[in-house]
Backbone as a chain_set.jsonl record, in Angstrom:
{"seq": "XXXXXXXXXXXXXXXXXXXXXXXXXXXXXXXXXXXXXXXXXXXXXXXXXXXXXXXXXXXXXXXXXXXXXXXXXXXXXXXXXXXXXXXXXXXXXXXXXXXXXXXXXXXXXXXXXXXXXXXXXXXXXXXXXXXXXXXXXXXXXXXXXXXXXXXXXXXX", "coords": {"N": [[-176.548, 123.69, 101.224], [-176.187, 120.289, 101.067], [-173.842, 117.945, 101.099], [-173.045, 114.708, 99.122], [-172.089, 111.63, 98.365], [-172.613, 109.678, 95.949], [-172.706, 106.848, 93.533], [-170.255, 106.588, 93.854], [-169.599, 109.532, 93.671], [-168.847, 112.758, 94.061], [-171.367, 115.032, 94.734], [-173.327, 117.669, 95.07], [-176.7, 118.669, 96.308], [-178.989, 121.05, 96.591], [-181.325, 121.122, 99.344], [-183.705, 120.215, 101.709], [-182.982, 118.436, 104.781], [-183.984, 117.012, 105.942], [-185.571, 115.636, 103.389], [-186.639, 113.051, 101.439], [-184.124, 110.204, 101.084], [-184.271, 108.823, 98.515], [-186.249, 110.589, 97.385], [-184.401, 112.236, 96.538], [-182.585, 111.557, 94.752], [-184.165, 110.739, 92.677], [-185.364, 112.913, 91.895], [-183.609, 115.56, 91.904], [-181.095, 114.369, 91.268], [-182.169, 112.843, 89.236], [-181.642, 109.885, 88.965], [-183.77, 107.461, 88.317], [-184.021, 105.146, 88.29], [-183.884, 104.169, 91.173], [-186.355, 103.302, 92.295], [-189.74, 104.309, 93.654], [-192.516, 102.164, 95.679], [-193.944, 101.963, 98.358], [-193.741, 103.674, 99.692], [-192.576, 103.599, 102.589], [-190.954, 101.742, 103.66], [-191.598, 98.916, 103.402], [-191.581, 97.519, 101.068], [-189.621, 97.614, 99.311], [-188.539, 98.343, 96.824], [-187.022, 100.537, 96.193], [-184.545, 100.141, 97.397], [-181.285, 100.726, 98.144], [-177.076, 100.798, 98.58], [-175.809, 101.811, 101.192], [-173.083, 102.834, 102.277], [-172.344, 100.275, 101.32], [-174.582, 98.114, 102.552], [-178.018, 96.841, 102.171], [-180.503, 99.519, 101.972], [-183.605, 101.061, 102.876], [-184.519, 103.537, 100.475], [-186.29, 105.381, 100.58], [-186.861, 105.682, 103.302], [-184.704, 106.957, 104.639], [-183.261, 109.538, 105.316], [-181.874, 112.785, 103.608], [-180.086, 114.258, 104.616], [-178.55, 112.575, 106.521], [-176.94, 111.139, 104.81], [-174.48, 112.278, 104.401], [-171.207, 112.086, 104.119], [-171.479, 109.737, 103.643], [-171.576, 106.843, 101.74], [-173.381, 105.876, 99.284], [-174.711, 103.757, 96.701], [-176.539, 103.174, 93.956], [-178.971, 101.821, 92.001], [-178.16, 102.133, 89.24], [-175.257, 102.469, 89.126], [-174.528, 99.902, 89.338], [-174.153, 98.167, 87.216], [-171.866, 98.215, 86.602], [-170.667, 97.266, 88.306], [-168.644, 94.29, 89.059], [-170.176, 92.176, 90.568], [-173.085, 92.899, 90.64], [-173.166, 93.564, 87.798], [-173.326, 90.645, 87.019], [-175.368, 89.863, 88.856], [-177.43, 91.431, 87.485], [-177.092, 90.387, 84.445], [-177.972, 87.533, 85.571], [-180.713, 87.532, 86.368], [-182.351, 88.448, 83.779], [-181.309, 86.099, 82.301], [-182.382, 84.205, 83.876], [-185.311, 84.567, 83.733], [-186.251, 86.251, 86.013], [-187.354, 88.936, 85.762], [-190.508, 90.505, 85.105], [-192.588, 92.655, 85.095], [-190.69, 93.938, 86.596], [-191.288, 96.58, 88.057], [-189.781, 96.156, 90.669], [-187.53, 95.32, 90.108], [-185.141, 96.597, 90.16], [-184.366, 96.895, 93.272], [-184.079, 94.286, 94.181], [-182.201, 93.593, 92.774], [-180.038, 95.087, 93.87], [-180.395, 94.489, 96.521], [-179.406, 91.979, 96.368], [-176.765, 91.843, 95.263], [-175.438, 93.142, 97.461], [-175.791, 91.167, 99.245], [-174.49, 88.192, 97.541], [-172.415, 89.89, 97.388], [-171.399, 90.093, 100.548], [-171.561, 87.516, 101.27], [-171.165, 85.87, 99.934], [-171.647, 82.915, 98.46], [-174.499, 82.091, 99.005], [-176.767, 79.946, 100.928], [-180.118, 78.959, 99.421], [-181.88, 79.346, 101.237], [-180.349, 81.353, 102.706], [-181.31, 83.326, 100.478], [-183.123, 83.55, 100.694], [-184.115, 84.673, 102.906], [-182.686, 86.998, 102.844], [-183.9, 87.909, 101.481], [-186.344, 88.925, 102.153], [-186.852, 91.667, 102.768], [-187.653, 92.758, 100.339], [-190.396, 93.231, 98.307], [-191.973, 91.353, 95.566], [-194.603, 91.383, 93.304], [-195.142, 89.829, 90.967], [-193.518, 87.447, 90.166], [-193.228, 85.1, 91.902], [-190.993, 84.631, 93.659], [-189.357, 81.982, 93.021], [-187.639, 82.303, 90.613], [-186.015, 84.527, 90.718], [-184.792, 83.67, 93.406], [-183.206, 81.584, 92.249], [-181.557, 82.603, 90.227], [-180.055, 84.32, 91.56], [-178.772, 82.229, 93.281], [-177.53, 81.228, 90.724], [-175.587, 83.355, 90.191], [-173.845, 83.201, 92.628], [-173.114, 80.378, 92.083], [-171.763, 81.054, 89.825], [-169.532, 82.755, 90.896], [-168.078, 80.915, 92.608], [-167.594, 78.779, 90.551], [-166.249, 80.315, 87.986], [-167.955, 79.968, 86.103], [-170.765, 80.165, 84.054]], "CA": [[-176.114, 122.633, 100.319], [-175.508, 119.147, 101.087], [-172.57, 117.309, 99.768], [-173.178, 113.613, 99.062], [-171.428, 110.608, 97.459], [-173.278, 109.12, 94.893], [-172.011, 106.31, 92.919], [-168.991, 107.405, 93.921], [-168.954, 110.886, 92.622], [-169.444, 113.862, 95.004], [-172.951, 115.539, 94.449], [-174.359, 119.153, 95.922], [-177.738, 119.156, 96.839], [-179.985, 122.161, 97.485], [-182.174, 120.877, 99.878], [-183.762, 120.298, 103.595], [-181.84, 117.377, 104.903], [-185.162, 115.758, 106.001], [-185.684, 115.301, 102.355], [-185.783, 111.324, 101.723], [-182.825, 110.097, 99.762], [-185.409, 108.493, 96.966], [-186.62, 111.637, 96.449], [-183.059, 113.396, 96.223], [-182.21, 110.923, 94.259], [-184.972, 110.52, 91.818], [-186.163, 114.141, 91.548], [-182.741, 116.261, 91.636], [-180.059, 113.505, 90.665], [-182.808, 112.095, 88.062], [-181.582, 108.871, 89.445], [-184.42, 106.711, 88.624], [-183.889, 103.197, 89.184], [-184.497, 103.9, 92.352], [-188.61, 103.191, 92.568], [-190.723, 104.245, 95.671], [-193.284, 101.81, 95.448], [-194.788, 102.185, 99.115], [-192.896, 104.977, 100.671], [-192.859, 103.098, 103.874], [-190.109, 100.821, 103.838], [-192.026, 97.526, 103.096], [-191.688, 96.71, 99.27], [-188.116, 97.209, 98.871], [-188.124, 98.957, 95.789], [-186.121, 101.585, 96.346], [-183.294, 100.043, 97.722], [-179.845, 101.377, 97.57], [-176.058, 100.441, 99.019], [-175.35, 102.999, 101.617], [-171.872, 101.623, 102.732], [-172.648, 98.546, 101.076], [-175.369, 97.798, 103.058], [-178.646, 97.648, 101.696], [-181.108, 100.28, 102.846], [-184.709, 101.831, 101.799], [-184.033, 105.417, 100.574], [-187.76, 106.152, 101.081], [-187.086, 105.94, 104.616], [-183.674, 107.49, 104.921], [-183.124, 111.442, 105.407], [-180.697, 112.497, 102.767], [-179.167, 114.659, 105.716], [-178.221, 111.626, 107.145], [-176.177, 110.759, 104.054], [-173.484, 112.918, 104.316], [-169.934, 111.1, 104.784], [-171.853, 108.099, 103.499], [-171.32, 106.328, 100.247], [-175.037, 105.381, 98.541], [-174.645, 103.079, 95.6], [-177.91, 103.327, 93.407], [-178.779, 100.747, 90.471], [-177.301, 102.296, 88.24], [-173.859, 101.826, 88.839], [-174.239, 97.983, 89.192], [-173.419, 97.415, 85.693], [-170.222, 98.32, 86.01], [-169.787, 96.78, 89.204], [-168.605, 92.777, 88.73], [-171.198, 91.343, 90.88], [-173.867, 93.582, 90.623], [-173.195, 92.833, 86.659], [-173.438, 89.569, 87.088], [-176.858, 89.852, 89.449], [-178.296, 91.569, 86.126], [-177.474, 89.223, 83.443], [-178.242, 86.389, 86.041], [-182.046, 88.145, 86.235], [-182.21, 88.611, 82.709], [-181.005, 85.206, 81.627], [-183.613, 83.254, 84.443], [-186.241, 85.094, 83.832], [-186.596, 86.838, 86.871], [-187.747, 89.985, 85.803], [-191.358, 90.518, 84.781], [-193.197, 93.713, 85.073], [-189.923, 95.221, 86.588], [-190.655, 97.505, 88.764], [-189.065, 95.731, 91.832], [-186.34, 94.414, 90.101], [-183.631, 96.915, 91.062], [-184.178, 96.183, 94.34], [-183.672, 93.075, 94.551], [-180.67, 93.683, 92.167], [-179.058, 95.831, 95.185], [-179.94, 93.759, 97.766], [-178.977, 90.741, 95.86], [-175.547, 92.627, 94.993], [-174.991, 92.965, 98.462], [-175.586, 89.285, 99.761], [-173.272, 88.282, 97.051], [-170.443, 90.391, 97.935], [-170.907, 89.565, 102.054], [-172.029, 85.448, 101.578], [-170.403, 84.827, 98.667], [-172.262, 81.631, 98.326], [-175.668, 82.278, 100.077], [-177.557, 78.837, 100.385], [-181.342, 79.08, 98.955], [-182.462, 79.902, 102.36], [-179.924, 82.462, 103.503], [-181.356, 84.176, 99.435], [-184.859, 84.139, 100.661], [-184.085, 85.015, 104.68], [-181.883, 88.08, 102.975], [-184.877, 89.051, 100.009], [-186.804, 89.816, 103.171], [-187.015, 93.456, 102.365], [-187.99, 93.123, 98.913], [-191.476, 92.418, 97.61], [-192.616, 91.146, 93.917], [-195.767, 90.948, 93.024], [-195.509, 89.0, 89.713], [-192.426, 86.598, 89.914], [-193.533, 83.995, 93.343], [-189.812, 84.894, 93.919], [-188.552, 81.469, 92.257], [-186.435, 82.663, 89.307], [-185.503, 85.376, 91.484], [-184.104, 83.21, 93.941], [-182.305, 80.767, 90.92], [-180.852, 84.162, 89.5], [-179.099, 84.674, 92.593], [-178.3, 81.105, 93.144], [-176.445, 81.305, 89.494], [-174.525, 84.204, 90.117], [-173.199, 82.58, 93.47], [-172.467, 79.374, 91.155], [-170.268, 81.741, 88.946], [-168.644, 83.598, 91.647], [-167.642, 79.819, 93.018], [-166.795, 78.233, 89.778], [-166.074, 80.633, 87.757], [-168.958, 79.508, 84.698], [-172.237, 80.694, 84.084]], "C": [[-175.72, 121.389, 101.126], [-174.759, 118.133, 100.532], [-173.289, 115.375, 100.166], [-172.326, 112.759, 98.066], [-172.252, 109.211, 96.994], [-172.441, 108.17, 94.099], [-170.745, 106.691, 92.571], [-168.291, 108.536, 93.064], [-169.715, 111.413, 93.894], [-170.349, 114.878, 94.069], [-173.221, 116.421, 95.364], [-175.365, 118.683, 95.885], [-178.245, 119.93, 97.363], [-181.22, 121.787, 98.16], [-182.511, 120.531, 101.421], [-183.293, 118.804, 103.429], [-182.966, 116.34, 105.247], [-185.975, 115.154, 104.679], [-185.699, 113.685, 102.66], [-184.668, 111.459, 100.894], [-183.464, 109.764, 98.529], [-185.791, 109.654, 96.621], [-185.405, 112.996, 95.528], [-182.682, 112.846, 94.995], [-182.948, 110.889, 92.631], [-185.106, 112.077, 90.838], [-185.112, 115.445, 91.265], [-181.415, 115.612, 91.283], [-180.555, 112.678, 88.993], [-181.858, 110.799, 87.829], [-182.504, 107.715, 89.291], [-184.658, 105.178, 88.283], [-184.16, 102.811, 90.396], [-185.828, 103.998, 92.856], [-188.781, 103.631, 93.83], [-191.805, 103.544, 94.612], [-194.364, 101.901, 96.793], [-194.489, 103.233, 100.01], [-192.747, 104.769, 102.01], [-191.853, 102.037, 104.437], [-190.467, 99.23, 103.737], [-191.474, 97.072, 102.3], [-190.2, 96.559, 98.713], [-187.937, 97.895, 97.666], [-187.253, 99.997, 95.694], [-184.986, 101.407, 96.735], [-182.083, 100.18, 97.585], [-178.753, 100.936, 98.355], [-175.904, 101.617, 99.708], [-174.349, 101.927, 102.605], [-171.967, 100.586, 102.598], [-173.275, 97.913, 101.584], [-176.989, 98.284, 102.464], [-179.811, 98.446, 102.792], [-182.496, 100.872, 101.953], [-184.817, 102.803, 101.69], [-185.428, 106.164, 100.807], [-187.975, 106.689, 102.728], [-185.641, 106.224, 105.54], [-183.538, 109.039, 104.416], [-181.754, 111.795, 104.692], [-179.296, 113.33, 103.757], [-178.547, 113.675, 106.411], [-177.029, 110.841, 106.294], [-174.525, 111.262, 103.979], [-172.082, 111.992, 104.974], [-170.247, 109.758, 104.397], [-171.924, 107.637, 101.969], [-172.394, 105.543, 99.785], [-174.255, 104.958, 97.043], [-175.954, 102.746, 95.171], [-177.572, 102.012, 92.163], [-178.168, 100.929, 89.351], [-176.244, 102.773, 88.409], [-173.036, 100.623, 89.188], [-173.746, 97.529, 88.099], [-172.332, 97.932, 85.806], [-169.636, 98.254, 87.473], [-169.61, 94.975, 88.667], [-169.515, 92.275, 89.219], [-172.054, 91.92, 90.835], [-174.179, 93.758, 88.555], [-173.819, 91.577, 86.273], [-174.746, 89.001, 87.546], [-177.789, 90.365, 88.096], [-178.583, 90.74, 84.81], [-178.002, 87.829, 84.388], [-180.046, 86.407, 85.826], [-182.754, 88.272, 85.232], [-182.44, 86.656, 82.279], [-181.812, 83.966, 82.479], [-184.891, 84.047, 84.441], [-187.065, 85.846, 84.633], [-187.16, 87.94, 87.149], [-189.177, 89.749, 84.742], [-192.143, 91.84, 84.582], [-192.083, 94.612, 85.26], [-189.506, 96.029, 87.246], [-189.714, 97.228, 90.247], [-187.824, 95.688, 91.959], [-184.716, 95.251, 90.54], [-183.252, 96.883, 92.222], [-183.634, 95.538, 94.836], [-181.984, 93.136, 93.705], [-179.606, 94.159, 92.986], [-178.858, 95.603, 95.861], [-179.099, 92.082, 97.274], [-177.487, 91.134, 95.585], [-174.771, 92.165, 96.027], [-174.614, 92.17, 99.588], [-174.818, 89.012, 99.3], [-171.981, 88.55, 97.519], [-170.167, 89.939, 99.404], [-171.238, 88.181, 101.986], [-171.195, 84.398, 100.661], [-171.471, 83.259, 97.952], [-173.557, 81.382, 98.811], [-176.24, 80.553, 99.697], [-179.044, 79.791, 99.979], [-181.735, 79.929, 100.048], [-181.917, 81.378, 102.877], [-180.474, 83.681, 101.93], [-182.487, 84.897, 100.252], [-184.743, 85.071, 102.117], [-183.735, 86.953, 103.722], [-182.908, 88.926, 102.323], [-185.712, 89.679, 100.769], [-187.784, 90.943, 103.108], [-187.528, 93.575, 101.048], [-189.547, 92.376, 98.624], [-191.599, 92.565, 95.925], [-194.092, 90.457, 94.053], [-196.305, 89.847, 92.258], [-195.102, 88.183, 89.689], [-193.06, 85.086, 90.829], [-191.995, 84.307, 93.453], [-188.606, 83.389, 93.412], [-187.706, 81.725, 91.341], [-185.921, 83.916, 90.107], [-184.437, 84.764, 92.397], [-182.702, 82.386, 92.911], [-180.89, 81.98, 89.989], [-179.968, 84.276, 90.316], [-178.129, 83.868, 92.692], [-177.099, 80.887, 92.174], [-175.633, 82.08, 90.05], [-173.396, 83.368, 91.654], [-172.732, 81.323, 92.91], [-171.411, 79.837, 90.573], [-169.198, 82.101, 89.674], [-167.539, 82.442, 91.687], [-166.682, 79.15, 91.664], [-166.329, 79.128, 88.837], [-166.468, 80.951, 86.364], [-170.313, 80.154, 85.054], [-173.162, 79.256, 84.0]], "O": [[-174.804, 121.573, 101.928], [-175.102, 117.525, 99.518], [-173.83, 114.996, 101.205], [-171.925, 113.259, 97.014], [-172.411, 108.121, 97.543], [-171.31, 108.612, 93.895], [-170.245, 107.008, 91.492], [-167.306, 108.644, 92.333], [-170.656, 110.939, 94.53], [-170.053, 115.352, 92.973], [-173.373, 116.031, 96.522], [-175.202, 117.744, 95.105], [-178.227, 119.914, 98.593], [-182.257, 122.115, 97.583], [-181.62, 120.58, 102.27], [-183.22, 118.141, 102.394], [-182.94, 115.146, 104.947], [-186.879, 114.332, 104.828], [-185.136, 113.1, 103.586], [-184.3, 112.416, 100.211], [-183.204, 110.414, 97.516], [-185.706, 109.889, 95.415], [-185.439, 113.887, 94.68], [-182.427, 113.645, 94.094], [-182.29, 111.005, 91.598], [-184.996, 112.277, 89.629], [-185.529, 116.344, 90.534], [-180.537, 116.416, 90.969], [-179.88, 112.201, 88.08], [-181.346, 110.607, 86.726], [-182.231, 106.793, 90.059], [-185.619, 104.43, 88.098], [-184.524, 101.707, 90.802], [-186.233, 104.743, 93.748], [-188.128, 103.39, 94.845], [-192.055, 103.861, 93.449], [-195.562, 101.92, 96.509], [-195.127, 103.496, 101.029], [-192.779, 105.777, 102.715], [-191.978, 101.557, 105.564], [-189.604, 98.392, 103.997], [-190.738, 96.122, 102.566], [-189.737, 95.71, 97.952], [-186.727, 98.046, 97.495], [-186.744, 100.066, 94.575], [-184.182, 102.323, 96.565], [-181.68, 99.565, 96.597], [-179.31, 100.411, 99.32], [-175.839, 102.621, 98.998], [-174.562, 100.909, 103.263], [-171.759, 99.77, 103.496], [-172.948, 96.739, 101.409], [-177.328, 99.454, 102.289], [-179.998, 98.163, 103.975], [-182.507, 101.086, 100.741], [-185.237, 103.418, 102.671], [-185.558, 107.337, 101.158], [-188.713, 107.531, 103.239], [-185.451, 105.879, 106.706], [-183.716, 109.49, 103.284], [-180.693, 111.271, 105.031], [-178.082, 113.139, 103.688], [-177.718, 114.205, 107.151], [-176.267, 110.06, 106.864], [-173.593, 110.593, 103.534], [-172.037, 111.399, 106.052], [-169.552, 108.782, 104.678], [-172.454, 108.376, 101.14], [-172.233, 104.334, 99.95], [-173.44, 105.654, 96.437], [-176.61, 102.032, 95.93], [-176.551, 101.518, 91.684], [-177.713, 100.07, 88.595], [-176.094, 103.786, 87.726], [-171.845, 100.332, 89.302], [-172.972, 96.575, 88.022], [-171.757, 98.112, 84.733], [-168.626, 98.825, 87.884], [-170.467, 94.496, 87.924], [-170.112, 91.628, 88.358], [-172.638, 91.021, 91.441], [-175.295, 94.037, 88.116], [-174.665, 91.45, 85.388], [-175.281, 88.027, 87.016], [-178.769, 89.707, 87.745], [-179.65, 90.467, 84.26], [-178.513, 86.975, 83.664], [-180.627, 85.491, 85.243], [-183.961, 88.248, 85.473], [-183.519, 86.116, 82.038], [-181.923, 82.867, 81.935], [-185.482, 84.016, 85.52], [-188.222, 86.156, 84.348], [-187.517, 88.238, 88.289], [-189.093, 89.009, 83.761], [-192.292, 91.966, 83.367], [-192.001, 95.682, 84.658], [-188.354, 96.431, 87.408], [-189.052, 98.127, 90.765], [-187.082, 95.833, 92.931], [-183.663, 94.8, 90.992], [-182.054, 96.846, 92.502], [-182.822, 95.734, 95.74], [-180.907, 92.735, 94.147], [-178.446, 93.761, 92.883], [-177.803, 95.864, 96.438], [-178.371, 91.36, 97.956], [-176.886, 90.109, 95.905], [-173.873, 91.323, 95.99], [-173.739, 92.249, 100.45], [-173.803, 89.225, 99.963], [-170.982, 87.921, 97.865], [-169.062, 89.482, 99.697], [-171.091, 87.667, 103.095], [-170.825, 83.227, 100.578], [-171.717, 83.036, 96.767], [-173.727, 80.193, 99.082], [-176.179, 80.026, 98.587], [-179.122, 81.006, 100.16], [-181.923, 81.132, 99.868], [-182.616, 82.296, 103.306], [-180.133, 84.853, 102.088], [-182.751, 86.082, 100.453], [-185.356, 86.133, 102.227], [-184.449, 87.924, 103.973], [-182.986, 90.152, 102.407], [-186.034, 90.828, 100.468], [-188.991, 91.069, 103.312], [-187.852, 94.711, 100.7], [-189.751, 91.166, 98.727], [-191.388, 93.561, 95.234], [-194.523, 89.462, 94.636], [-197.294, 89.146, 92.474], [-195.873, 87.368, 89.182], [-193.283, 84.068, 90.174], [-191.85, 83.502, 92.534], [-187.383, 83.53, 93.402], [-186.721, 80.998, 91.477], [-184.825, 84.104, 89.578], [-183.282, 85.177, 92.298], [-181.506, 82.674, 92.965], [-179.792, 81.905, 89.437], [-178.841, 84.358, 89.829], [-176.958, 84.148, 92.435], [-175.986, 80.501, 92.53], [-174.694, 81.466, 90.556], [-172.222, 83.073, 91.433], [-171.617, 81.095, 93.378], [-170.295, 79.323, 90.647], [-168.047, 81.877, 89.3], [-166.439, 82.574, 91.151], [-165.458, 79.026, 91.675], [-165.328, 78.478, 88.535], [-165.896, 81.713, 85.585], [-170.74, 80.536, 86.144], [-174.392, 79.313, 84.004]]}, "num_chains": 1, "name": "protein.A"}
C-alpha cells in the first residue's frame, strides 16, 4: 500500500510505486481532471500541485509521492485563487475544446499564488509547460492577467 495526500485527504493505494501519478490518479482515485494528453511531459495536460509546485503526473512515479501533498483540479474550486483562475477562464473565453484547460488552471493557480501579479510575459514564460491547440493562448493569457487584476484590486 502506498499512503498519499490527495487534495489534502490521506489516500491508500494498492499499487507498484512506479505507477505514474496520472494513472493513480485517474484510474484508482477516478480523479479525472487530470488528462494525459501525451504521456511524455510536453502538453501539460495533466498537471497537478505537488507542494504547490506545478508538475506533470504522467511523468511522476506515484512512489515518489509519498510525504508529498498533490493538489489535482479538482480541488481548485474551493481554493480562492484557483477559483478565481476558473471563473477568469470561463468569463474570457479561454476555454474551447477543454481538454488542456485544467492544466493551465493548475499551473496558472500556481503563478498566481508565487507572482501575485505576473506581467504578460512572466504568464507566457510560466505557460511554458502547457500546450493548447485551439485557443493561440490569448484569452488564456487575459484570463490570467484578470485574475492577477483582482488579486491586486480587489474587482473583477
Amino acid at each position: 500500500m502506498i499512503e498519499l495526500c490527495v487534495n489534502g485527504a490521506r489516500v491508500e493505494v494498492d499499487g507498484d510505486p512506479g505507477e505514474t501519478l496520472a494513472s493513480v490518479l485517474r484510474n484508482r482515485l477516478a480523479l479525472t481532471g487530470t488528462r494525459v494528453g501525451c504521456a511524455i511531459g510536453y502538453c501539460g495536460a495533466c498537471t497537478v500541485l505537488v507542494d504547490g509546485l506545478p508538475g506533470h503526473a504522467c511523468c511522476l512515479f506515484v512512489g515518489d509521492m509519498v510525504d508529498r501533498d498533490v493538489t489535482t483540479i479538482e480541488a481548485l474550486r474551493n481554493d480562492p485563487v484557483g477559483e478565481a483562475v476558473i471563473d477568469a477562464m470561463v468569463a474570457c473565453g479561454a476555454i474551447q475544446c477543454g481538454y488542456c484547460s485544467p492544466g493551465f488552471v493548475v499551473s496558472a493557480t500556481a503563478l498566481v499564488r508565487e507572482v501575485g501579479m505576473p506581467s504578460e510575459e512572466e504568464v507566457r514564460e510560466h505557460l511554458v509547460g502547457n500546450m493548447c491547440r485551439c485557443t493561440g493562448y490569448t484569452k488564456i493569457v487575459q484570463a490570467i492577467s484578470r485574475v492577477s487584476k483582482h488579486q491586486r484590486t480587489g474587482a473583477t
